[in-house]
Biopython code that builds the backbone (N, CA, C, O; Angstrom):
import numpy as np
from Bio.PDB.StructureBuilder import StructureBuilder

atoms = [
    (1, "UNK", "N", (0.825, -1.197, 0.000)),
    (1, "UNK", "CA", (0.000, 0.000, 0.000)),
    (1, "UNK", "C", (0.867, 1.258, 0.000)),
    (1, "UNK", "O", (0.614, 2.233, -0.708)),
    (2, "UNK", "N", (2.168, 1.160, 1.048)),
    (2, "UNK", "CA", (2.692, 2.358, 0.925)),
    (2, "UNK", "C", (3.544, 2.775, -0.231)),
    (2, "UNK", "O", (4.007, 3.888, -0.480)),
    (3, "UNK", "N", (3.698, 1.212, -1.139)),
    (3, "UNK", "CA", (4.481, 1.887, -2.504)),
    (3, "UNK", "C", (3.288, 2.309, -3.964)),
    (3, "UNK", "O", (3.448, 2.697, -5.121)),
    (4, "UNK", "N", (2.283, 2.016, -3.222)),
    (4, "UNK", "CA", (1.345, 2.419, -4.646)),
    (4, "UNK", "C", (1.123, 3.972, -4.214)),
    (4, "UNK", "O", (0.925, 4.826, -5.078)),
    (5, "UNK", "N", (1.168, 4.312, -2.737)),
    (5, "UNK", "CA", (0.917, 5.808, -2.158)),
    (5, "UNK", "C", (2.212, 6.696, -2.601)),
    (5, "UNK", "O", (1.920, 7.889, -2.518)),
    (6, "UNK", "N", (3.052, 6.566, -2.879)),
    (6, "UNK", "CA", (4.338, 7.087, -3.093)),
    (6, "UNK", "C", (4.604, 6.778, -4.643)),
    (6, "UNK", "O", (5.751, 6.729, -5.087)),
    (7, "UNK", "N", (3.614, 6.601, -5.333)),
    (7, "UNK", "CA", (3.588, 6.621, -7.008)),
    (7, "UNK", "C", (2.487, 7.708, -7.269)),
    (7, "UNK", "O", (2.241, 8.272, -8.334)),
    (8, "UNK", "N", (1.980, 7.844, -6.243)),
    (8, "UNK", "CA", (0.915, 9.039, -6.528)),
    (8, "UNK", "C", (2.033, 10.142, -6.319)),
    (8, "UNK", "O", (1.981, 10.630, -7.447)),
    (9, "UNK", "N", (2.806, 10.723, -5.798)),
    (9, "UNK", "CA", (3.353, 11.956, -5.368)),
    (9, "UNK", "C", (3.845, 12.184, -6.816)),
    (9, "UNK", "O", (4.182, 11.505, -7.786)),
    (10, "UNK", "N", (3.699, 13.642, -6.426)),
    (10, "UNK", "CA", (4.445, 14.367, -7.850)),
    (10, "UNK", "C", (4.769, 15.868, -7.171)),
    (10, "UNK", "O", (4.036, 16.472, -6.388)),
    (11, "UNK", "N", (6.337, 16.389, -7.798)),
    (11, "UNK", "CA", (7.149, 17.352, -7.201)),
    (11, "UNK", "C", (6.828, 18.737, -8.055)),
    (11, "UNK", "O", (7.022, 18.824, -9.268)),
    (12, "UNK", "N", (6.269, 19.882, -7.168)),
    (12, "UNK", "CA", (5.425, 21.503, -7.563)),
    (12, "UNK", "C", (7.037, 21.460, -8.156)),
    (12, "UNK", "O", (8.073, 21.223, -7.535)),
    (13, "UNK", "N", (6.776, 21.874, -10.005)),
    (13, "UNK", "CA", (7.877, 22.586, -10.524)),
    (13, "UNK", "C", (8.050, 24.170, -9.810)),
    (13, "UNK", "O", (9.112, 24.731, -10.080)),
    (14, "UNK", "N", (7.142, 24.868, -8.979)),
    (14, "UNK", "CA", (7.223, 25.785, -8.365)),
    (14, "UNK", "C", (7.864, 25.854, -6.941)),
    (14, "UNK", "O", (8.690, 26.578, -6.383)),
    (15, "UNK", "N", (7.417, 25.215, -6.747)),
    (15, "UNK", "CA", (7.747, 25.049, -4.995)),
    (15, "UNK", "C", (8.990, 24.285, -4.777)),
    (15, "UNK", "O", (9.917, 24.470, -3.989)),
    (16, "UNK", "N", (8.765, 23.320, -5.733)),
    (16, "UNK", "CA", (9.583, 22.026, -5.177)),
    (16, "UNK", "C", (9.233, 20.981, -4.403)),
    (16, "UNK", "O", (10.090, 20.106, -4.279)),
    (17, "UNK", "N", (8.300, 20.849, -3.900)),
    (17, "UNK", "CA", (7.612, 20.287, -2.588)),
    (17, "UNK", "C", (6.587, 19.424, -3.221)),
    (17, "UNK", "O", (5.626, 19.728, -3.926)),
    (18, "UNK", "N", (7.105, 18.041, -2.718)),
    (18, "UNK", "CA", (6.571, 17.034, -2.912)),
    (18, "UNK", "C", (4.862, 16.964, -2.555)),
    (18, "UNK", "O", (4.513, 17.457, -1.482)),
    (19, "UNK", "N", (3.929, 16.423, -3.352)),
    (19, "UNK", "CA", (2.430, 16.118, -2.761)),
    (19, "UNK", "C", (2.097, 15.464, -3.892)),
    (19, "UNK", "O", (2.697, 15.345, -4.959)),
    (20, "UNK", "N", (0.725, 14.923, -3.393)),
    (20, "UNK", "CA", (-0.215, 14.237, -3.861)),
    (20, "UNK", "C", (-1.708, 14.610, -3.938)),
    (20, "UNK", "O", (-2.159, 15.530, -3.255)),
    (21, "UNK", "N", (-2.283, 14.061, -4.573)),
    (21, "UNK", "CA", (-3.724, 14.093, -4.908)),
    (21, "UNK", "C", (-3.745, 15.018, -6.197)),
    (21, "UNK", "O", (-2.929, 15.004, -7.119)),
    (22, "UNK", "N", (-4.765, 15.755, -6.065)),
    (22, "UNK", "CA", (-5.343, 16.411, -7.595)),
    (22, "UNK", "C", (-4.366, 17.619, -7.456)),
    (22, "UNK", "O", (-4.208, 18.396, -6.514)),
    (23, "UNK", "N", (-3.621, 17.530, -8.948)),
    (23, "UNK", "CA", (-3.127, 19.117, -8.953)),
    (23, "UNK", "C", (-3.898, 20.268, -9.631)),
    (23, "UNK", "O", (-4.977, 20.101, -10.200)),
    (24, "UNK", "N", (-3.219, 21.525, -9.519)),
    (24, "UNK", "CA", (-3.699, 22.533, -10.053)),
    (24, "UNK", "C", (-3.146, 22.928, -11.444)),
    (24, "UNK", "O", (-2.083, 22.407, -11.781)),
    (25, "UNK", "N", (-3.735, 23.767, -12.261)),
    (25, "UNK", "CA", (-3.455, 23.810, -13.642)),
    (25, "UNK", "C", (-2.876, 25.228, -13.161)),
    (25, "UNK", "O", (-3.657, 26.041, -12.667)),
    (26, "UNK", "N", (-1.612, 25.508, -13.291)),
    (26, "UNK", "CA", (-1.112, 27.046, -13.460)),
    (26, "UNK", "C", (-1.779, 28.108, -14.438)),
    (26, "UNK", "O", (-1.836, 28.060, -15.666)),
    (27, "UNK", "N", (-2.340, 29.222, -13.444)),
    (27, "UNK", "CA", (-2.547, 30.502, -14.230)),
    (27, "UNK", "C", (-1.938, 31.139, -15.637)),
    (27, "UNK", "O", (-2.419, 31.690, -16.627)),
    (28, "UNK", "N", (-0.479, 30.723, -15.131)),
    (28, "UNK", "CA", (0.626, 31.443, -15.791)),
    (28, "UNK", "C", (0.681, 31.403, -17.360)),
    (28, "UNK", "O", (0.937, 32.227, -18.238)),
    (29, "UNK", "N", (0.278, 29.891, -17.312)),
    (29, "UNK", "CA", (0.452, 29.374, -19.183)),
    (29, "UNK", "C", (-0.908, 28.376, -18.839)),
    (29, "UNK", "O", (-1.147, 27.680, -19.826)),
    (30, "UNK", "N", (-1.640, 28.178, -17.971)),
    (30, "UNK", "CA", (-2.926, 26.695, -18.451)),
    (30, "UNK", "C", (-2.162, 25.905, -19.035)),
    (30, "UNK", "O", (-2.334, 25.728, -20.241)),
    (31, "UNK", "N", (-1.214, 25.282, -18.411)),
    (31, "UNK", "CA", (-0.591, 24.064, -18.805)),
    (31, "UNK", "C", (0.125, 23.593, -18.082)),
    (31, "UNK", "O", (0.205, 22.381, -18.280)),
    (32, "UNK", "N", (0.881, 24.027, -17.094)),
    (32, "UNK", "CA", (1.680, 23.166, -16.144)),
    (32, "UNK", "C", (1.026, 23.025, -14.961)),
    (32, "UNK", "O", (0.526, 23.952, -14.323)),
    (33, "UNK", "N", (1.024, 21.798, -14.639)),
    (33, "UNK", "CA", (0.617, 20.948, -12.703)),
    (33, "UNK", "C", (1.631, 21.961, -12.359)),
    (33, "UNK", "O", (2.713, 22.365, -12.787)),
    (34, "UNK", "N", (0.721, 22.217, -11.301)),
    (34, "UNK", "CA", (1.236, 22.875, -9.936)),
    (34, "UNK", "C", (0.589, 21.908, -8.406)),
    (34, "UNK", "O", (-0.308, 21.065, -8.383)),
    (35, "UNK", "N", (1.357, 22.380, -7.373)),
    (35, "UNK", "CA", (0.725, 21.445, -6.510)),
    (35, "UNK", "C", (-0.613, 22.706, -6.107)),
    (35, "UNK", "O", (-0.859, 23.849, -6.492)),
    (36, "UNK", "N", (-1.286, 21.665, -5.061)),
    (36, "UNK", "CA", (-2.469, 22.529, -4.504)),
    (36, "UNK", "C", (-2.438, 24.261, -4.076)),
    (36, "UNK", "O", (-3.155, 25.215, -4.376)),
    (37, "UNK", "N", (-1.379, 24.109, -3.338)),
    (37, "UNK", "CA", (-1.023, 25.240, -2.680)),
    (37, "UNK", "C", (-0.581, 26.490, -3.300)),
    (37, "UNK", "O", (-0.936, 27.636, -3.022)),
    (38, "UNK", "N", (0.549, 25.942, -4.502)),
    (38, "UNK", "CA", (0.653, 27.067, -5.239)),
    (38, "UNK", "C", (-0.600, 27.641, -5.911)),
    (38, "UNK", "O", (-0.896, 28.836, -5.924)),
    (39, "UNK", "N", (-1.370, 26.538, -6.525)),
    (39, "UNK", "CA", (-2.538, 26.718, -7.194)),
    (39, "UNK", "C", (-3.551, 27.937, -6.369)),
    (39, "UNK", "O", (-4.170, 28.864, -6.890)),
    (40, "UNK", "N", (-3.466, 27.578, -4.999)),
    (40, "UNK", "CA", (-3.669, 28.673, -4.103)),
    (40, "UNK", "C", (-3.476, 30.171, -4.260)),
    (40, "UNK", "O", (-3.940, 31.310, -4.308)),
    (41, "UNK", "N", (-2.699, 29.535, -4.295)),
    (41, "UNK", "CA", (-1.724, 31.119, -4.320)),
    (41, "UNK", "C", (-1.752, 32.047, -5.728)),
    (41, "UNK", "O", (-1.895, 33.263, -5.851)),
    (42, "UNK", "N", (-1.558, 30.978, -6.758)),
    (42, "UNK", "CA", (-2.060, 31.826, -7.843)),
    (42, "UNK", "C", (-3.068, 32.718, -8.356)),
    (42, "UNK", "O", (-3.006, 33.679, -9.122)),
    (43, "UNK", "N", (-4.554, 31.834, -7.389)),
    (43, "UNK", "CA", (-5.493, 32.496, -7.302)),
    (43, "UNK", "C", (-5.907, 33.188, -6.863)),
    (43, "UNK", "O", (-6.845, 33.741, -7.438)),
    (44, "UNK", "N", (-5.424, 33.723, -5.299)),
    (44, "UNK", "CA", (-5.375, 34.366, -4.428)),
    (44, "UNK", "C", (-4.554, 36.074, -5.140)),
    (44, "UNK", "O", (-4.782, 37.270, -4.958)),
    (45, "UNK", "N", (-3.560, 35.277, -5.975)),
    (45, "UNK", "CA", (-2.595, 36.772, -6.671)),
    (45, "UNK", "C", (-3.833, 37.155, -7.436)),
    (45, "UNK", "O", (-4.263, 38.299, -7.290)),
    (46, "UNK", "N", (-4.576, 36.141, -8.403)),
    (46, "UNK", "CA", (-5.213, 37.085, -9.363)),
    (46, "UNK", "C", (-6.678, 37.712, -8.693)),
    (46, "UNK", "O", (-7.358, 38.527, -9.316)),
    (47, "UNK", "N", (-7.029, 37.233, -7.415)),
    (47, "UNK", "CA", (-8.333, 37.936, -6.677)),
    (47, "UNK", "C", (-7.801, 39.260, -6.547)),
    (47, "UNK", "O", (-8.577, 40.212, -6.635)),
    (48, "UNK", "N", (-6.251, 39.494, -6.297)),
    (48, "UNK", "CA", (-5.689, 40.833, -5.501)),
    (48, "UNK", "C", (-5.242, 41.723, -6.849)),
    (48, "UNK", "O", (-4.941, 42.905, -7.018)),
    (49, "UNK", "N", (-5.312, 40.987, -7.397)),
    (49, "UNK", "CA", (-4.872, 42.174, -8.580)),
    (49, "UNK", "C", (-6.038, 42.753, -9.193)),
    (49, "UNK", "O", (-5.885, 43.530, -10.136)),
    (50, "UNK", "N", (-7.425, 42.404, -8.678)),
    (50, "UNK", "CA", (-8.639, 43.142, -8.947)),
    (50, "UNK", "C", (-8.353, 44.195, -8.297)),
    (50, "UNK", "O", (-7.788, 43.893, -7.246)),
    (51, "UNK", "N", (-8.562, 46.035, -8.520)),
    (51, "UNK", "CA", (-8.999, 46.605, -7.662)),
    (51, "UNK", "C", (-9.212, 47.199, -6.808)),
    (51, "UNK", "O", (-8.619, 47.911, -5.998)),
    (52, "UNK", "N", (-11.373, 46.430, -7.298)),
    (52, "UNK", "CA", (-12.506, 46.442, -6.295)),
    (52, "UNK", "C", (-12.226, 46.054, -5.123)),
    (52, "UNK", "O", (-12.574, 46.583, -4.068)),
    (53, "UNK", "N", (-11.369, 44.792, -5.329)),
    (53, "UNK", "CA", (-11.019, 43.904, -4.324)),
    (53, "UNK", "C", (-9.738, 44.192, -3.502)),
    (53, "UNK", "O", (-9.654, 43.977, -2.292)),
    (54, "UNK", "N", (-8.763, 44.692, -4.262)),
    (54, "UNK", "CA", (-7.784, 44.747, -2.956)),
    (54, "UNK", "C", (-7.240, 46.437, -2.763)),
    (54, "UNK", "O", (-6.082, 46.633, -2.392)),
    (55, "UNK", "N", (-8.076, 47.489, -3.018)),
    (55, "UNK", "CA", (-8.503, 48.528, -2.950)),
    (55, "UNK", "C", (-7.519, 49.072, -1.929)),
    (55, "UNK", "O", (-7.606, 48.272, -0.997)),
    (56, "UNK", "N", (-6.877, 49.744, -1.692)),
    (56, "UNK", "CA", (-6.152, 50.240, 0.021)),
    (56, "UNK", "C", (-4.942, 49.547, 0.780)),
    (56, "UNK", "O", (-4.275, 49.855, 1.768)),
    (57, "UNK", "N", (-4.947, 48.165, -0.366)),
    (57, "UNK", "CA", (-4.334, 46.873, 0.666)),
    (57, "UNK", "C", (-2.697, 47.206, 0.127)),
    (57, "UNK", "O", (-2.524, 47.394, -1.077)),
    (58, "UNK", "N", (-1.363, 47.275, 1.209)),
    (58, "UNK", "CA", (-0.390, 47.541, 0.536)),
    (58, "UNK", "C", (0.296, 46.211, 0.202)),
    (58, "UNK", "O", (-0.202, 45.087, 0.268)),
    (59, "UNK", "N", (1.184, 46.458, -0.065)),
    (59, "UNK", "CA", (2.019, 44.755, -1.014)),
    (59, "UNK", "C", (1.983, 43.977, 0.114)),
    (59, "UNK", "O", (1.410, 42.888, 0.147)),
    (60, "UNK", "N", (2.728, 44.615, 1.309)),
    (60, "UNK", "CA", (2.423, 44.096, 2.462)),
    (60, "UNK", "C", (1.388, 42.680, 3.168)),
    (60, "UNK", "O", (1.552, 41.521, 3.548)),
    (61, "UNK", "N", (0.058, 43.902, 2.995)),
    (61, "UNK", "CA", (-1.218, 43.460, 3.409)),
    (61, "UNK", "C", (-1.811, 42.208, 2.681)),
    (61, "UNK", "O", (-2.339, 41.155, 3.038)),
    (62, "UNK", "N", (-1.298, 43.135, 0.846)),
    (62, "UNK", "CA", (-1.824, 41.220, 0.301)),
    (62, "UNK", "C", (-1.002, 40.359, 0.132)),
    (62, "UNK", "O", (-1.344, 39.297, -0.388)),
    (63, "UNK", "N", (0.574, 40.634, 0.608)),
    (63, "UNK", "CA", (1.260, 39.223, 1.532)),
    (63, "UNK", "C", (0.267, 38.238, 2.626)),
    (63, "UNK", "O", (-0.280, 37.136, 2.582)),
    (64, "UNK", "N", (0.404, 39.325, 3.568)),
    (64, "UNK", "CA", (-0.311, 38.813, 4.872)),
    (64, "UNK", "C", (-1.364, 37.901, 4.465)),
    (64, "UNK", "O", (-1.435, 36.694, 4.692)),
    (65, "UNK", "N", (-2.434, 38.892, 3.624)),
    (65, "UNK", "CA", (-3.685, 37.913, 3.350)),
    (65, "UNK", "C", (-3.588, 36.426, 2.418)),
    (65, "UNK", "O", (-4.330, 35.457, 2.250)),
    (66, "UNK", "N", (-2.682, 36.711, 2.092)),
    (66, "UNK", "CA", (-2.744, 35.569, 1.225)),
    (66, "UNK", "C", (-1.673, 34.332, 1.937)),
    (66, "UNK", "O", (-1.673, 33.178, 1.509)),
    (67, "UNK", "N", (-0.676, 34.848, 3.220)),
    (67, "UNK", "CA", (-0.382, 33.437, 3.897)),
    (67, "UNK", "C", (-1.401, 33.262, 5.020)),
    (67, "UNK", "O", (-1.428, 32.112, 5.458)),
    (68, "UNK", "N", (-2.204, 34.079, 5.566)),
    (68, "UNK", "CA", (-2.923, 33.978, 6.627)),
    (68, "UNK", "C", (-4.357, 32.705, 5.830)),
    (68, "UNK", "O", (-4.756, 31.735, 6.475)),
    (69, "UNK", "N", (-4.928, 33.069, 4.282)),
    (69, "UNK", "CA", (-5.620, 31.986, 3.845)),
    (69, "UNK", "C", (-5.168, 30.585, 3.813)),
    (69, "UNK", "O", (-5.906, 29.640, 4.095)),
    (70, "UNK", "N", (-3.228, 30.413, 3.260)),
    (70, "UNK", "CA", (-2.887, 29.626, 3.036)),
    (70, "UNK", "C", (-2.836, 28.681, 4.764)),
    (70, "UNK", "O", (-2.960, 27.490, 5.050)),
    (71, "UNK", "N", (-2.631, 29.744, 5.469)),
    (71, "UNK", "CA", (-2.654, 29.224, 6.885)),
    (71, "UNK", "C", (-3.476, 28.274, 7.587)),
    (71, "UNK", "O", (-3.242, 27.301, 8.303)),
    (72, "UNK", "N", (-4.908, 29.075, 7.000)),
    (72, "UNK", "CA", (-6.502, 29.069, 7.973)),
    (72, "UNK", "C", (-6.995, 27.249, 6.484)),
    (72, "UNK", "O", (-7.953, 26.476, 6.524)),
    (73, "UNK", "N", (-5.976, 27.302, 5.625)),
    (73, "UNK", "CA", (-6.314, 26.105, 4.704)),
    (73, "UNK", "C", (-6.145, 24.563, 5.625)),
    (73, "UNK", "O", (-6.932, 23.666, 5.930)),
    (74, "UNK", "N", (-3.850, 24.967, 5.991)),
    (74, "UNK", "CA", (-3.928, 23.533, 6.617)),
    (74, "UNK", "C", (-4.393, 23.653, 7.584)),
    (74, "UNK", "O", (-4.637, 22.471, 7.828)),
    (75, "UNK", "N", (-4.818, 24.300, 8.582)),
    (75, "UNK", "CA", (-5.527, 23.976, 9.965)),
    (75, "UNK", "C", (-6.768, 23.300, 9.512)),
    (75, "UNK", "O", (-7.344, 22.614, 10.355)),
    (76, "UNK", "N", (-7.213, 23.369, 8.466)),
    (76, "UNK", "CA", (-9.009, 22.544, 8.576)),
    (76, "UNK", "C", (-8.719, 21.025, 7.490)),
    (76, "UNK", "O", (-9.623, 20.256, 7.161)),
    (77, "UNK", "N", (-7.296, 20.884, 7.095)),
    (77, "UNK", "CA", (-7.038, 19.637, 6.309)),
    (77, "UNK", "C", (-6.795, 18.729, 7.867)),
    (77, "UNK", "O", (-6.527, 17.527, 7.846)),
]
sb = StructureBuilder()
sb.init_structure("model")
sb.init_model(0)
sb.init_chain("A")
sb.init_seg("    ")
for serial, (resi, resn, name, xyz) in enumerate(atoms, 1):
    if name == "N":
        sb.init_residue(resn, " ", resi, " ")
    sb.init_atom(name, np.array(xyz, "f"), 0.0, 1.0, " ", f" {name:<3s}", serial, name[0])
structure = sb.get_structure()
């Protein structure tokens, strides 16, 4: 069991960081796996580059917000 679980992993050309399960399709080009997290994150960049949406917020702030989501993610995995 644990060598069919360790044929699932595949390494974020972004991150580097090994995972498994469903990846994400990169923003960048719609074509390269990314792992979950970056996939996160990508989306999180393009919510903040609205704006409506990140209106006031300095580079700073949509740092913060966007590890504080990535944060509030693994606490509920």
């Amino acid at each position: 069991m644990e060598e069919k679980k360790n044929q699932n992993k595949r390494v974020c050309p972004l991150c580097g960081k090994e995972y498994d399960g469903v990846p994400a399709l990169s923003r960048k080009d719609n074509e390269t796996l990314i792992c979950p997290e970056c996939g996160t994150r990508e989306a999180i960049d393009a919510a903040l580059s609205v704006p409506e949406f990140s209106a006031g917020m300095t580079e700073q702030e949509k740092e913060e917000y966007k590890e504080n989501v990535i944060r509030k993610i693994h606490e509920n995995i």
